[in-house]
N, C-alpha and C positions, 0 to 999 in steps of 0.2 A: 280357514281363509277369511270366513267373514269376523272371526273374533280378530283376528290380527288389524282388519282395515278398523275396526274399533278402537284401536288400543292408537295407533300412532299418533291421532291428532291430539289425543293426551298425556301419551307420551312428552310430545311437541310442549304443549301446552305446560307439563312440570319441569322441564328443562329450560321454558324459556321466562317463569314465574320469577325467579329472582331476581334476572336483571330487569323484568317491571317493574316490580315491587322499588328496585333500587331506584328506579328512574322516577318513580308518583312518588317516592320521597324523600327527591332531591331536595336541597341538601339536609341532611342531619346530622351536622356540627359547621362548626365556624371554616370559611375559606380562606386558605392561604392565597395570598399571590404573591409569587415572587418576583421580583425586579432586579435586571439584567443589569442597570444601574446606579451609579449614588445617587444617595438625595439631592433634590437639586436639577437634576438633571432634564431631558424633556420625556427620557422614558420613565421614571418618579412620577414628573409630573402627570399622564399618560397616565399611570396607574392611580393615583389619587383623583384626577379628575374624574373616574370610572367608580372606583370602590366604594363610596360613599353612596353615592346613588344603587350603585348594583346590590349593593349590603341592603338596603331600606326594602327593593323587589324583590330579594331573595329571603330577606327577612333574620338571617345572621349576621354576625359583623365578617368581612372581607377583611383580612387582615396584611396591610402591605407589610414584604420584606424585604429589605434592598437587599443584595446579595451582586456588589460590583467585584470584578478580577476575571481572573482567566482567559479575558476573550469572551466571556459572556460563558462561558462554560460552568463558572460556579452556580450561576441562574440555574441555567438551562439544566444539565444533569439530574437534579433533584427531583425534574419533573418528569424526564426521561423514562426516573425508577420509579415513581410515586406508584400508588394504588392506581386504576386507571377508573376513578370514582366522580371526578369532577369537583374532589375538595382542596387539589392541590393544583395552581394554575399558574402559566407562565407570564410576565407580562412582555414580551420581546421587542428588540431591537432590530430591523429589518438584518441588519449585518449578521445578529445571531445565527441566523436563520438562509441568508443567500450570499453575504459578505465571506465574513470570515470562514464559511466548510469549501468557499469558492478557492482560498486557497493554503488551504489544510485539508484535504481530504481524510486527513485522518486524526481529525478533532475530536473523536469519541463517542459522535451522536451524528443520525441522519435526519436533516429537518422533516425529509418527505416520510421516509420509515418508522421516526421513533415518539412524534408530536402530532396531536391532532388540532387542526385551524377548529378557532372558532367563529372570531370577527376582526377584520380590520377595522382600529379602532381611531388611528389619526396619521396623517398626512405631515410631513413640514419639508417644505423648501428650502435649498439651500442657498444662502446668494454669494456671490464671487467676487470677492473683494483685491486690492491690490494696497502695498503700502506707496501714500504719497509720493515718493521719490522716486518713483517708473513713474516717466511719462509719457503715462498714457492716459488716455479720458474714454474709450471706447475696449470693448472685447477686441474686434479686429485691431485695433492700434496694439493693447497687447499682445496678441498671439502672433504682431510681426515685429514686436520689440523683443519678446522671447525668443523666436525663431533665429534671429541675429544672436542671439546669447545662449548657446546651448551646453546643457548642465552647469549655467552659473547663475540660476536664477532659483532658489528655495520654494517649497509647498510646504503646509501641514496638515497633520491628520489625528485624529482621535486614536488613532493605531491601526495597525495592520489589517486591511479587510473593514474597516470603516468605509460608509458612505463618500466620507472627505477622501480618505486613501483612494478608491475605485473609481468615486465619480473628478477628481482628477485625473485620472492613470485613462479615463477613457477619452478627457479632455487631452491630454497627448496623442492620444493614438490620434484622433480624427483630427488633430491641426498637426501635427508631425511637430512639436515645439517638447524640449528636451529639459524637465525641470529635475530637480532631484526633492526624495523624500525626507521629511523629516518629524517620527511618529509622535505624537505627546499622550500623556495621559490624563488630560484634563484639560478644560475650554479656558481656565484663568491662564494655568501658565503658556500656554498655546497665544494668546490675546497680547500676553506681555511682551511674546518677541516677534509676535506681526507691528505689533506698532515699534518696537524698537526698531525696527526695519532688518531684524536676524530672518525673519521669513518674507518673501514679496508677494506671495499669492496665499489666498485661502477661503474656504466656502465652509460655513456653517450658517444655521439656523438663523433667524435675523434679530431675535431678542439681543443676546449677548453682544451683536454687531451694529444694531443701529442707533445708538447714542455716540460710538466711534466716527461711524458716516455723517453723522447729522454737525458734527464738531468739525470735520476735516481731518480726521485723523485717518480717516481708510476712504479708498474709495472704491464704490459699489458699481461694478461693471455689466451683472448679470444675474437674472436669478436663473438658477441652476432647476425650472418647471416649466409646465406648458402655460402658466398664467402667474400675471405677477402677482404681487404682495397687497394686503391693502395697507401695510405699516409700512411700504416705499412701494408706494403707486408708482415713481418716477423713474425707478429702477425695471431695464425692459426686460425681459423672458431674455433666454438663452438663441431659442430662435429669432425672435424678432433683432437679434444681435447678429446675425447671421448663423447659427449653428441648428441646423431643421434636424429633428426628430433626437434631440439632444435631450437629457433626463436624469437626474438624479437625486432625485428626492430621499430624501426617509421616511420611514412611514413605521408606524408601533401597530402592534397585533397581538390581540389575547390565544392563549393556546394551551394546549392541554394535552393529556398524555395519550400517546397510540392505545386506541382501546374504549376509551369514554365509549361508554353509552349511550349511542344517536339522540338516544329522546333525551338525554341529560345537555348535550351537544346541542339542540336544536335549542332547548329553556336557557342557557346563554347566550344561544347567538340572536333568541328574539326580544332578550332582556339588554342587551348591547345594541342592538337597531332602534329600541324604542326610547334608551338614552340619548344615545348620539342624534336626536331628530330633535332634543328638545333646544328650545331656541340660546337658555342660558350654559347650555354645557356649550355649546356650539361657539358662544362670543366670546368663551374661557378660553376655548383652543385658540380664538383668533386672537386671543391677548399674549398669547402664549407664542406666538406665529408660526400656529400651524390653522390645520381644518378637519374640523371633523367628515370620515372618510369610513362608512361602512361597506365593509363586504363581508357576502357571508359564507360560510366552507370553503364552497366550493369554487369561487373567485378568489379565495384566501389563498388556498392551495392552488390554482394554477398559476397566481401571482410568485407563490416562490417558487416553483419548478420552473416558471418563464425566467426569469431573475436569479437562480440557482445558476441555469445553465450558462446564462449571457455571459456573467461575472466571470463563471469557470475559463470559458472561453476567452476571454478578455484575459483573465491570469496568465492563462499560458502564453498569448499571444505577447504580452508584458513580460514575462518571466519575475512574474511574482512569488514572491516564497516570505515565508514568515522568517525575519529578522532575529 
């Protein structure tokens, strides 16, 4: 008996030696990250503003790779399968991740099951724009020039399960105003026919949108956060427009595959908090109009299981299905 209590905690001890060993030396080859989007984009951007700096602390180069299509599944899957080593990383698009599995359930991947949070890594607002020919000058003036015009009035969205798709579809539900969808695959040709006046309503990001506004070309209603912009101070929040506890941001997030090794997990997520605090990564994201926005694990993961579920919820109540 007494040789046996001998043996287990080294037992313990060589069983649990390798994933040490893997963990004191992290990493030992170059890191992949993949990207959810094309270049260009704001999750691109989101990964280059990261990789460069996290390559220098981690002492490899980070290697971005866009890897756009699918629904974000071409990203995402690779990491799904990967080694669960911490040398192959996601860089995600919130939609990846609580959008699009909100209504596909059977996209092929479960955020909660098959990816591990590391760090929420940026935040961006969306604002709500109308083309000039609704007149309207305020949210409530629109959502009662809408409501008098039910399904004749266009939205657009980055596709299926996009922030724009959801966080309009929820902007229906809570004012009862009847638009119809209309999906694009890209922020140029989506731009060409809001201003054409072929779309009336839409919300994205505010880089691509405010040389439009500042022209007269759109007008900016609302930003779709609990606090405005500082690239349109003058543009109020959603609630101060009347709509209280109204939301729908995007937000990017690093992640990695179910499995990583805690201590591999923890040496990202406190090489990603010690980035994002620096003052010049920080005034990049706000050039970029977003905000740097860490959370770590385990706020990472409750954020998409809170946001998994709403969105689900919200699909069905919509009767959202993929097109």
């Amino acid at each position: 008996m007494t040789i046996q209590i001998r043996r287990r905690p080294l037992v313990a001890a060589l069983l649990a030696a390798p994933a040490v060993a893997r963990a004191q030396s992290y990493p030992a080859r170059p890191i992949q990250l993949i990207v959810s989007g094309p270049a260009g984009g704001t999750t691109d951007y989101t990964a280059r503003l990261i990789a460069t700096p996290l390559s220098e602390r981690l002492g490899v180069p980070v290697v971005v790779e866009n890897r756009p299509g699918g629904n974000g599944t071409v990203a995402v899957m690779p990491v799904v399968r990967a080694r669960p080593d911490g040398h192959t990383l996601l860089l995600a698009y919130c939609a990846n991740l609580t959008g699009r599995p909100a209504i596909e359930p059977n996209i092929g991947y479960d955020p909660r099951r098959d990816l591990a949070p590391i760090a929420l890594l940026i935040e961006a607002p969306q604002v709500m724009m109308i083309h000039p020919s609704i007149p309207s000058n305020t949210m409530a003036e629109f959502i009662e020039y809408a409501r008098q015009r039910p399904g004749r009035l266009n939205y657009a969205s980055s596709g299926n399960g996009s922030m724009q798709h959801l966080g309009t579809e929820l902007l229906k539900k809570r004012t009862g105003i009847d638009m119809v969808h209309v999906p694009y695959r890209g922020t140029g040709e989506t731009m060409n026919d809001v201003l054409a006046g072929r779309i009336q309503f839409y919300m994205t990001t505010p880089p691509p949108a405010l040389p439009f506004v500042r022209d007269g070309k759109l007008k900016a209603l609302a930003m779709a956060s609990s606090e405005r912009h500082p690239a349109m101070p003058e543009v109020p929040t959603v609630a101060e427009a009347g709509l209280a506890d109204f939301s729908a941001e995007a937000w990017f997030s690093l992640m990695g595959t179910a499995g990583t090794p805690p201590a591999v997990v923890s040496r990202l997520t406190q090489e990603c908090q010690s980035i994002l605090q620096q003052e010049a990564i920080r005034q990049r994201a706000i050039q970029a109009g977003a905000f740097a926005r860490y959370e770590d694990p385990e706020r990472l993961a409750n954020r998409i299981d809170r946001e998994l579920t709403g969105w689900t919820q919200l699909a069905r109540e919509q009767n959202l299905t993929v097109d």
